[in-house]
C-alpha positions in Angstrom: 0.0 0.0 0.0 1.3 3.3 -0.9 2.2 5.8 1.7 -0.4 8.7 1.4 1.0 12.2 3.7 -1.6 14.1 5.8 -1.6 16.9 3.3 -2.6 14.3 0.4 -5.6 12.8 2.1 -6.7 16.2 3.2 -6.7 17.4 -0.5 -8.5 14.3 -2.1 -10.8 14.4 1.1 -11.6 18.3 -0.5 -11.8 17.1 -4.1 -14.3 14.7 -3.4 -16.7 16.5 -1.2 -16.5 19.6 -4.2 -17.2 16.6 -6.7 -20.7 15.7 -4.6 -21.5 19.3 -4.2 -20.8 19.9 -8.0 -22.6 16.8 -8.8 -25.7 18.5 -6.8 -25.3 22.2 -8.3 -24.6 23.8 -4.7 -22.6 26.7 -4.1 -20.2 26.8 -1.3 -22.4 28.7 0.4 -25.1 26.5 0.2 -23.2 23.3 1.3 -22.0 25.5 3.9 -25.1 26.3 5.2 -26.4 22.7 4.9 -23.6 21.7 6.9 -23.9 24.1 9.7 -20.1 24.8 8.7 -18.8 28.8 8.1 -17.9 29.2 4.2 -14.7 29.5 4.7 -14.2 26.8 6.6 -15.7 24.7 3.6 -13.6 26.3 1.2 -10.3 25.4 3.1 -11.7 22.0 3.6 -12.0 21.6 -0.2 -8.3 23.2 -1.0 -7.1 20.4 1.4 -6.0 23.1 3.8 -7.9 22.3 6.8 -8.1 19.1 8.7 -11.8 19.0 9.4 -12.7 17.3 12.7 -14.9 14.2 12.3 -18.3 15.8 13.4 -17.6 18.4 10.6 -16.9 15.9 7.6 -20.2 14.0 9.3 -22.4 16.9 9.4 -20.8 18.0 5.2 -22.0 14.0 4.3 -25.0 14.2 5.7 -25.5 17.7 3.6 -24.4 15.8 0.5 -26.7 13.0 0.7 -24.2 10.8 1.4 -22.4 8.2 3.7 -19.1 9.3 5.2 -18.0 6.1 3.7 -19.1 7.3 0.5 -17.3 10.4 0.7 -14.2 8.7 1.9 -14.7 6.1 -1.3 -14.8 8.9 -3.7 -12.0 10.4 -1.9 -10.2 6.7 -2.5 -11.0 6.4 -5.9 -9.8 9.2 -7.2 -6.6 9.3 -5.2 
């Protein structure tokens, strides 16, 4: 198995919770909103540059419609 640095699974993490939200048509702000999360926040969660707690990627799922094994699947697959 490859070695994977925290700043790697933080970005793919991002990428695949801005693939949902694109997949849905929802603005930052919207997600955000959803989520209970500050914009910001969200957008440094997508640009890998936050390390969101796991309430916070539970509660951005949940927004999505989705699992937070789903999101960590997308995450995986396109890794």
């Amino acid at each position: 198995m490859k070695q994977v640095t925290k700043s790697q699974i933080r970005k793919v993490l991002g990428r695949a919770i801005r693939k949902h939200r694109e997949q849905l048509d929802l603005t930052q702000e919207e997600l955000a909103e959803r989520a209970e999360v500050h914009r910001t926040y969200l957008a440094d969660i997508e640009r890998g540059s936050r390390n969101p707690s796991v309430e916070s990627v539970r509660r951005i799922a949940y927004a999505l419609g989705v699992s937070i094994s789903e999101l960590f699947k997308t995450a995986e697959q396109d890794s």
